[in-house]
Each structure stands twice: as C-alpha cells, then as structure tokens.
N, C-alpha and C positions, 0 to 999 in steps of 0.2 A: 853674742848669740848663744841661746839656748844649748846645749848637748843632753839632746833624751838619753837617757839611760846610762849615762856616761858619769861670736858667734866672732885664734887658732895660729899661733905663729911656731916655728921649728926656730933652732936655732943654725937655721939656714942648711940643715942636714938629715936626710932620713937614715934609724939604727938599725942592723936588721939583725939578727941573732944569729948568734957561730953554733956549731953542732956542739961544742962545750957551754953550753951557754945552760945548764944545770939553773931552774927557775929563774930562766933569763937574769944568770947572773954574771954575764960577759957579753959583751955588745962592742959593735966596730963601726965606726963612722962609715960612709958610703959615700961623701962628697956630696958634688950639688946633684949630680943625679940618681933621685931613688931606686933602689934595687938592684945597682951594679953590683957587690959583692955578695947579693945574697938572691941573685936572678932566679925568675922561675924558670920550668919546664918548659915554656913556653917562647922562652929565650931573654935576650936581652933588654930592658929599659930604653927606650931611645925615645926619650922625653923630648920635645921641643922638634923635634924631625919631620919629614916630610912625611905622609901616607903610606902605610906599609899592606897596600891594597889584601896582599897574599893573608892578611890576619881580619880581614875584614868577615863577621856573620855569626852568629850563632848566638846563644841566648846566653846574657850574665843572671843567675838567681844570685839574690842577696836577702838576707834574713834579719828581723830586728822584733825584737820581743813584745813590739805594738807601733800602730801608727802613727805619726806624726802629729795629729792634731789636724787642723783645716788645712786644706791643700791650696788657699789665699796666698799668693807669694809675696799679697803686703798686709798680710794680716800672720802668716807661719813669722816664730822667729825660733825656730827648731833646726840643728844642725841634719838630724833624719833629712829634712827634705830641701832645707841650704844647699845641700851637695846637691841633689836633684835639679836644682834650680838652675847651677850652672849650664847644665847640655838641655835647657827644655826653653828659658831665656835669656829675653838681654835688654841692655838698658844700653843707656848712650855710651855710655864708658863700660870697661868690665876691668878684673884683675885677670892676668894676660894666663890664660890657662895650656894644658899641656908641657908644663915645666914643674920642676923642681924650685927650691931651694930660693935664695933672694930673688930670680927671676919672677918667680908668683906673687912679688909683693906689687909688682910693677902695672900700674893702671893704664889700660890702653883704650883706644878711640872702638868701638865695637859698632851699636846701629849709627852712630857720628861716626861723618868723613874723618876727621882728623880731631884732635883736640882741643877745646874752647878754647879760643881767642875772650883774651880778661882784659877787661877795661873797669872804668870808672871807678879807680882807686880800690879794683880788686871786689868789686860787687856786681858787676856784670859781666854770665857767663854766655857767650854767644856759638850755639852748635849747626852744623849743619847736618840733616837727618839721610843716610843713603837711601838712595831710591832702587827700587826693584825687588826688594823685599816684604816678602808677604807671614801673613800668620797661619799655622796650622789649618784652619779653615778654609784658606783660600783668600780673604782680604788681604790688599796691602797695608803696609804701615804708614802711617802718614804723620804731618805734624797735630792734627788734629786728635788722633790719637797720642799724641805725648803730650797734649795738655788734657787731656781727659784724664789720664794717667795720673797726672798730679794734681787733680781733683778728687778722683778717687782717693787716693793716698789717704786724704783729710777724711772725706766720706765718708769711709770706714773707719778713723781713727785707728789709723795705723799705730803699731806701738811706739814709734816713737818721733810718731809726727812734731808730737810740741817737743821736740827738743832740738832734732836732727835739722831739720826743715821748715820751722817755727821763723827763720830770719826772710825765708820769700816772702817778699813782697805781697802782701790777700795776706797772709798765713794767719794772722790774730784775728782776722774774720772768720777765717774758714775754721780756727779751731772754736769761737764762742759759737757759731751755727755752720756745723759741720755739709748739712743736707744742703746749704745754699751756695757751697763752695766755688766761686771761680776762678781765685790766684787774681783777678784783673790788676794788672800790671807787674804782676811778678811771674808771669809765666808767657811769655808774649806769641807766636808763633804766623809766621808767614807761607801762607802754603806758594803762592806764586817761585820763594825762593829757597823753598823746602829751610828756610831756617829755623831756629830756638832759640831763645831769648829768656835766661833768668836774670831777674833783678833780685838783690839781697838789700835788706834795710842796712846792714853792715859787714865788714867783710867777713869769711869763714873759712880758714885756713885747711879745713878738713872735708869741704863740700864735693871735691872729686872723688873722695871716696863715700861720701854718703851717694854719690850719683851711680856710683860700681856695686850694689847691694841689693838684694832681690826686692826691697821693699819700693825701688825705682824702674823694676823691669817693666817694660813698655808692653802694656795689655790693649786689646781691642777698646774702643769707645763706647764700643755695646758691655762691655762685661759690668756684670750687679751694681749697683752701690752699696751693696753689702756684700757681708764673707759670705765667700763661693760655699764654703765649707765641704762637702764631698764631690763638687761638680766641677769637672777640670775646666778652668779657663786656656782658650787658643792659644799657643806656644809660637816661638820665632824659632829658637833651635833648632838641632838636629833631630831631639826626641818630641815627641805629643805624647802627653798623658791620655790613655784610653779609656780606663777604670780604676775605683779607689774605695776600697772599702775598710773604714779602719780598724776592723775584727780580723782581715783578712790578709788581703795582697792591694798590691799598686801595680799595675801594668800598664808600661812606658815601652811604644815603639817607634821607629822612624817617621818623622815628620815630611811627608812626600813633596811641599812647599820649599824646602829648604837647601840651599848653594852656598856653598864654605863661601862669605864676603872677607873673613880676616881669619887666617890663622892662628893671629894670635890670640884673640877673642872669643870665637869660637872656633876650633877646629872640629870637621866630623870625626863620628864617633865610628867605636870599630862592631860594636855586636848589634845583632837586628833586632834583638828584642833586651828587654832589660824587668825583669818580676822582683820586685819586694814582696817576700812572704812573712805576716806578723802572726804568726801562727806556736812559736816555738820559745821556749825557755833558753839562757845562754849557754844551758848544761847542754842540751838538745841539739844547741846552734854549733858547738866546738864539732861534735859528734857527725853533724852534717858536711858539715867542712871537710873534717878528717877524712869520710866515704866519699867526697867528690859528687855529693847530690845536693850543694847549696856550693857557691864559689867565693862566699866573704857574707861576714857576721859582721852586722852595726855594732853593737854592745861588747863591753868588757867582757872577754873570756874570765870563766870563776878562777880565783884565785887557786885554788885547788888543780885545776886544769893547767896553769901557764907551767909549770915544771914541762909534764906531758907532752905541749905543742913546743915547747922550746929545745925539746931533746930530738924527740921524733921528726919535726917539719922544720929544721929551722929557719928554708929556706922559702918559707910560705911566711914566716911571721916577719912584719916590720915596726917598728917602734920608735916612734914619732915625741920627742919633748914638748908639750904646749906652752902657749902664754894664755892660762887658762885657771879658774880655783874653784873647787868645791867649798862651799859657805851654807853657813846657817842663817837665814836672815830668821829674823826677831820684830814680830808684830809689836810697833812701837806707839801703836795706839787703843790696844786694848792687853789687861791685864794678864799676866804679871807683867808683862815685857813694855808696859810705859811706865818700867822703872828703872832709870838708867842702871842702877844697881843689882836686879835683876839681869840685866843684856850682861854689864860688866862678868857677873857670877859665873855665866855658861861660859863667856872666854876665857876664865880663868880654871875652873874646872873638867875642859877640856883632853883628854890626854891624844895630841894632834900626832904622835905617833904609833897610835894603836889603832886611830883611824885608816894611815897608810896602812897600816900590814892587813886589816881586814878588804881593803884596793887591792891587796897582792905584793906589798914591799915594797922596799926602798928603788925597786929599780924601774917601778914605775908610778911612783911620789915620793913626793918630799912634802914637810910640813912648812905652813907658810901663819905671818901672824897678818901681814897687809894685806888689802884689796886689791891692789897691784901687783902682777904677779914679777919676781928676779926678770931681770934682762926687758922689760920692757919699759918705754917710754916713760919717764916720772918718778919711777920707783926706788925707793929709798931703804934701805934696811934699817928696820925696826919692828920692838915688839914690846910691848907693853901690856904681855898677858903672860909672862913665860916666868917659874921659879927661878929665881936669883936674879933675875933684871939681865940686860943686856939687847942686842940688836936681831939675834934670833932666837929660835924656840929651844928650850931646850925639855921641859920637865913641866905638869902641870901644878896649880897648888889650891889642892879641895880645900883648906881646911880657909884659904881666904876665900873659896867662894861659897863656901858655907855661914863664913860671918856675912859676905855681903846677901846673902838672899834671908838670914836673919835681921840684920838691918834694914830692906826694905819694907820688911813686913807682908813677905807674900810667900814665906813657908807656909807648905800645906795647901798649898792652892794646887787646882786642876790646870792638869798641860797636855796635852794633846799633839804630838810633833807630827808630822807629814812627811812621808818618804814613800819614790815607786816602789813600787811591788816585786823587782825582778831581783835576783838574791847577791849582787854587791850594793845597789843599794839598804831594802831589806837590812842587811848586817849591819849596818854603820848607823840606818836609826834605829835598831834595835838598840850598841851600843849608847847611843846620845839619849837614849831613855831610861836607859841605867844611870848615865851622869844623872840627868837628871833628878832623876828617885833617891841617886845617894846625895846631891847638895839641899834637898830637903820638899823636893814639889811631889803629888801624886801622880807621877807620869804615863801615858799610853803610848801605844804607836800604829797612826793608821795609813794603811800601805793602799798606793792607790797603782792603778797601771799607768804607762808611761804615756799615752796618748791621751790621760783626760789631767794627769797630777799640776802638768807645768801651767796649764789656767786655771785648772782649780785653787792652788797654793795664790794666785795671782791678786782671785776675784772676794774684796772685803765683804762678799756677801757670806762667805764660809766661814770667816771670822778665825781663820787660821792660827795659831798663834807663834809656829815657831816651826820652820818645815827645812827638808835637805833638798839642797837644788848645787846646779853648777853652772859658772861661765865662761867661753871661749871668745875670746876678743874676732869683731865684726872688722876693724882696723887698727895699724898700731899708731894709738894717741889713748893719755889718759884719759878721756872722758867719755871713753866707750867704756870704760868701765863706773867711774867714780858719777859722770853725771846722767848715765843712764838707768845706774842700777841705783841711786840714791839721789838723785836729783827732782827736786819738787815736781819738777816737769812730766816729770815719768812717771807720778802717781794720781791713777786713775781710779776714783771708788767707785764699784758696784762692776766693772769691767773685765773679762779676760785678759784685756791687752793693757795689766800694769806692772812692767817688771820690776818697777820699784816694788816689793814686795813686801819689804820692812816698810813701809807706808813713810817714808824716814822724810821728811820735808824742814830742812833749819835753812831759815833767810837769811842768816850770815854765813854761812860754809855757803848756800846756792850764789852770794853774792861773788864769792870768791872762787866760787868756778865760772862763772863770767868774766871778771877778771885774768883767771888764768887762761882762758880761751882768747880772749881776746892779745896776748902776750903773743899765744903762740904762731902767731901772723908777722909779728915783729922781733920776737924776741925769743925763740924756742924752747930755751938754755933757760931762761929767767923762766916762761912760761913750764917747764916741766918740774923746775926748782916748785913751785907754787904747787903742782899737784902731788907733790911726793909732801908737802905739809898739809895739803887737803886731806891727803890719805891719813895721817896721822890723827888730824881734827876730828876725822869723821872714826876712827876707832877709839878715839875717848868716852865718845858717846855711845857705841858699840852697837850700834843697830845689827850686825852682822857678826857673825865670827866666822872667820878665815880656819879653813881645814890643810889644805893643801893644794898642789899644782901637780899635777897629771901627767905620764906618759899616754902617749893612745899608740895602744896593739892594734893592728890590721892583721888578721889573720886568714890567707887568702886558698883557694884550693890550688891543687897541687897542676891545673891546666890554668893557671894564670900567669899572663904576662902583662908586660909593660905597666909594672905598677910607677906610676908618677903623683906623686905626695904635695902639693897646694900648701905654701904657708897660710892661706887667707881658708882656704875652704876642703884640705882635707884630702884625701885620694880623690883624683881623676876617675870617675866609676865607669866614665864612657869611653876613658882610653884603654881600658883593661882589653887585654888579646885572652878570647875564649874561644880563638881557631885557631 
C-alpha cells in the first residue's frame, strides 16, 4: 500500500518518546499495547477492551497536506484513506482491529459467520454471509452483493486485480473484457442459504488476506462500474462518508445502520464526528497539533520540528518501525532508464544516508539496498550497490556511476524526477537531482501534490522517467512487495492503477515468482528462500533503487487517548478518546 506523503508491520511494538528523548534520540519499547508508557491526558490505552461508554462523542480533526486521491475503496491504494477504510467497511474477513502489536496481524471472520471452510485441495473457499446487516443507505447486505462486489473489482480494474485475484475462476475473462465480468463459476453464491463460494484455478496460500483488504470490501450492487472518484459509496461500518472534497476536507460521521456484529472486526468507534482537513502544510500541521486545534497529523512532522515535539510533548509522540521502503523506481522503457546501466548508475551514486538525515535521522531510517524490507518474510541481507562490497550499505561510489552512465551512452540526456510537493519529500528530490546533475544527466525536479502524484508517476501516458514514491506492505508475504510492485501483472499502460511503475516486466524472474508462490502453500521455508533470490535477481537489473525503511511518528494532541497502533493498517483513528 501506497503511504501519501510519507500498504505496515511494527515489530510487534509501539515507541513512544521519553521527555529525554532530545531529537527523538531515546525511545522505550511499550510492549504489545500502544501508549502504555507514554499515555495521554486522556488516560490509559485499553486496546482490545470492552466499550469505555464514559469516552464516547466529540469530534476527531485530523490533518493531511492533500487528499487521498478517489475515495473508490477498490480503486484508493493510499494509506490517507486505508486507515479510513477500516471504521467505514468490511469484507468477509478483516484484520482483527482494536489491538495492538501481533494481535493486528490476526485475520478474523467480520460480515462471514465464521471462517471458510477449504475444500478441494485447498481451492475452495466456502463463506457464510451474516444476516441482519445493512449499508449506510438503509439496504441490507446480501449475497448478491458480494458477487457484484467481485465483479466490480475487475470492472474497474482494480489495482491489482490481475495479480491478487487473477486465480478465480472467470478471472482471465474478466481481465481481457473487464465491462463483461461475471466470475461464473468462480464466484458462486446462494441466497436461499446465505452462502459464498469461491473457486480458485489453484491454490493461494495468501487469499485470506487478499480477502481482509479494502479492495474486497463489500459495496452495494448499485455502486458505478467505474471509480466513484469524489462520490462516497454506502459504508457497512460504524462511520459514512458524508462529503469529500480533495482541495479540502473529508467529513466522516456515524453510520445510524450500524450494530457492533464482532468486536473484533469491527468494534464501535468512540468520537461522533471525524473531519480530515487538507488544507495545511506539515510545518502548519505540527503547529495545529501543538495549540490543540487539529488532534493528529497524516504526514511526517519536518525534520526540523521533531527535536521541538520530542522535548516538549513527548507523551503525545509515538513511533512506530515499519516493514516499509522508500524507492526510486526507474522507467525502464523509455530513455535513459531502458538502460540497465543507467538504473545500475543511480544505485550506485546514491548517498542512502543523506537521504535519511534529510527523513529526519537515524532514528527514524535506516538505509536499505533490497526491495524487501529487514525482518520481513524473504529477506535476505544484501547489497550490491554499496562502496567496498558486502551485505549492507555502507558509503556511495560516484565515480562508478559516472563511468557506468558514460558507458551507456546517455550522458547529457534530459531527466525529469517526480516528487510530492510537501517539504520532506521536496528535500530528497531535490537531493536525487543533484546525484543526478553530478553523474552527468541534465536533471529537473517536478513537485506535484500528494493527491494527483501517486497516479500521476503511475500513468505511461506522462512518460515519467524516474520519480520518488514509497511502500508499506498490504500483508506480510514477499510478493506483496516484489510481485506487485514489479510483477508483469501489475503493469498497466495508459492507467492510473499501475503500481508497477518501473513498467519492469522479465518473464523469467515473473516465472519465478510463480514458482515461489506456489512453494509457499507447501513449503514456506523453501518458498521465502526463492524470494529473498528474487529480490536479488530483480536488483541486478535495477529497475528500482531502494532508499530506506521508515519510522512513522504519530504525533497526537494533548486531549487524546487510547491510541492503539495496527501492525496491518496503522493507528486505530476511530478508537482515539476525544472526550
């Protein structure tokens, strides 16, 4: 998943900052429940607990330096409204919200009674849909709506229909004529016995959690066959989207439709109202925060700033380690960058430590040279872009990527990098256009806002050639990263919805992430071995270069309570106490 401005694993802990903590440079673990030692005003963290009625009302504002892009929840692959997505719907399964720490990784039965029953050698999942639930509108949910649901999906060409979802049964039909979509036989559904029925062509070891993901939340039968784009679709949750205006604000209130069916799925939320305003810079956003007239900022506080809130507030900042990387992907089908030796040059002339300090330091990145980020599924240490060789990075070396972009014969060529507009991005491609300029191209840098850049940089019709983007793992398995962000399947020309973005397509590495998927059904150990050499495969050819892996600061106001931190999706925004 996408992170605007910034689709998320902790290392089973949220950090929250000690009053010595001088540019959050002293952090203390908190266990599995976020915000025990660094609770707010508000009181204690009681993640996972019953209804603490006494905190129930009042309005959360939240601030982000632009909106999210379409408000489609399977067309959005943006973390801005991921989190949203949580308290507004739900799919058959969800990740079990209202917790902390390994408990969030935990997939539970949500608008499904219980959990598919797997049959036929692990290719048929059979659900049963709860009854008595309706959508924000006033309709109930039905099975007819969860097969429209995943026809839609195709119909809009979801982002990552042909990869995630490509093995239903229909699915090669639906992707060559999207508008004709029915799934027939891979999406079965009986209303007499309220059940669901998917058929996969073969098995897919990772299919409960593509079924736990907004791009499967169960929408109305009426909603478009195209992206909603500003016009909210009816919600099952506890919240309804009201109004969206992506110059402005997002206003989200109580769903009057809605009765807690699982706690752990979805629990109700505590404040009556909930406003996203994109109205403000992140210099602006700390500022808001600080005076208690906004109660939590999307976006990286500036660098300059995190001394300031880590001295003064410390007990409002929490700091979260991701399984997450900022990257440069490299248009690898238009010039300079369809020259292997070109991509190789930028990796090599990198300096991936100057990147973090203009993030803010060491204490909230590190530099990384894989796609895969440390401590997640597959990942292997190696780096084969770093002065003097070895497994990590240590020091850049201009003067090989000066011969290598001499050797390809595209010194002197025009390059144009792509970065948002808000000022810790800003900084870092401002930097990468100076690499640039010094290993010998005529570099620019064009700064876009954060609600049009992540399709923009997407769609081959801008002919991008080299932009700054990041990503936050949707589930933990390698090929949420390696086969969705480089996998043939995910490259879509003339499209917003193509996150392959290096346009990067080799039929021998895509073969062998079939194979490694396939492993992981059977064999996990062998299967992860195979992606930790994928990763390596696919950085010889360099379509991308790896910057680093991410802290994310939560920086919240000083009337906030019960912050609980989502390894899957980030802060709970609807469990937050603002009474």
């Amino acid at each position: 998943m996408r992170r605007v401005a910034h689709r998320t694993r902790l290392y089973s802990s949220s950090v929250v900052l000690t009053a010595a903590a001088m540019a959050l440079a002293a952090c203390s673990s908190t266990g599995s429940t976020a915000g025990s030692s660094g609770s707010t005003s508000s009181g204690a963290n009681v993640s996972g607990s019953a209804f603490q009625a006494q905190h129930k009302g009042g309005t959360l504002t939240m601030l982000a330096n632009g909106g999210g892009g379409t408000l489609d929840p399977q067309i959005n692959y943006t973390n801005t409204f991921w989190q949203l997505y949580q308290n507004t719907y739900d799919g058959l399964l969800k990740f079990r919200r209202g917790v902390s720490g390994a408990a969030s990784e935990e997939v539970v039965p949500d608008l499904a009674t219980a959990m598919p029953k797997v049959t036929n050698s692990r290719k048929t999942y059979t659900f049963t849909l709860r009854k008595g639930i309706k959508f924000s509108n006033g309709s109930p949910v039905t099975v007819d709506d969860v097969l429209a649901t995943f026809q839609r999906l195709f119909k809009v060409s979801s982002p990552t229909a042909g990869s995630w979802y490509a093995q239903i049964v229909g699915a090669d039909a639906c992707l060559k004529t999207p508008a004709t979509c029915t799934l027939k036989g891979g999406v079965v559904v009986n209303p007499k016995t309220n059940e669901v029925q998917f058929n996969l062509t073969s098995p897919n070891p990772e299919f409960k959690y593509q079924l736990a993901v907004p791009f499967t939340v169960i929408l109305p039968k009426s909603a478009p066959a195209k992206d909603a784009g500003d016009t909210p679709i009816p919600t099952t949750g506890p919240y309804k989207f009201v109004s969206y205006d992506p110059s402005s604000e997002l206003v989200m209130v109580r769903n009057p439709y809605f009765h807690e069916w699982s706690h752990a799925a979805q629990p109700q939320g505590y404040p009556d109202k909930m406003i996203y305003k994109f109205t403000l810079d992140a210099e602006a956003e700390v500022s808001a925060v600080e005076n208690g007239s906004a109660d939590w900022m999307f976006d990286p506080p500036p660098a300059d700033r995190l001394n300031e809130i880590g001295t003064k507030y410390p007990k409002q900042v929490h700091i979260n380690p991701q399984l997450a990387f900022w990257y440069v992907p490299m248009n690898v089908n238009i010039p300079p960058f369809n020259n292997v030796k070109a991509r190789q040059a930028v990796n090599w002339a990198i300096d991936r430590a100057a990147v973090v300090s203009l993030y803010g330091g060491t204490k909230v990145g590190s530099p990384v040279c894989t796609i895969l980020p440390p401590n997640f599924p597959g990942h292997a240490d190696s780096c084969q872009y770093t002065k003097g060789g070895g497994t990590t990075w240590k020091a850049p070396d201009v003067a090989k990527a000066k011969k290598l972009v001499e050797e390809s014969g595209t010194k002197g060529q025009q390059v144009t990098i792509v970065s948002q507009s808000d000022s810790v991005n800003k900084s870092i491609g401002e930097y990468l256009q100076s690499v640039l300029t010094e290993i010998g191209y005529k570099a620019s840098l064009k700064t876009l806002s954060e609600n049009i850049e992540f399709t923009y940089i997407q769609n081959t019709k801008h002919k991008v050639q080299i932009s700054l983007t990041q990503w936050y793992e949707d589930y933990p398995a390698a090929s949420d990263f390696l086969n969705v962000l480089l996998g043939c399947s995910d490259f879509h020309p003339g499209s917003d919805s193509s996150v392959n973005i290096a346009g990067f397509c080799d039929k021998s590495i895509d073969a062998k992430m079939q194979t490694a998927e396939a492993l992981m059904g059977t064999n996990p150990d062998a299967g992860n071995k195979m992606w930790g050499q994928i990763d390596q495969d696919i950085m010889k050819l360099a379509p991308v270069a790896p910057l680093f892996t991410p802290n994310l600061v939560d920086f919240v106001s000083s009337r906030v309570g019960n912050y609980v931190y989502s390894n899957v999706f980030f802060m709970n925004q609807d469990q937050l106490w603002v009474k």
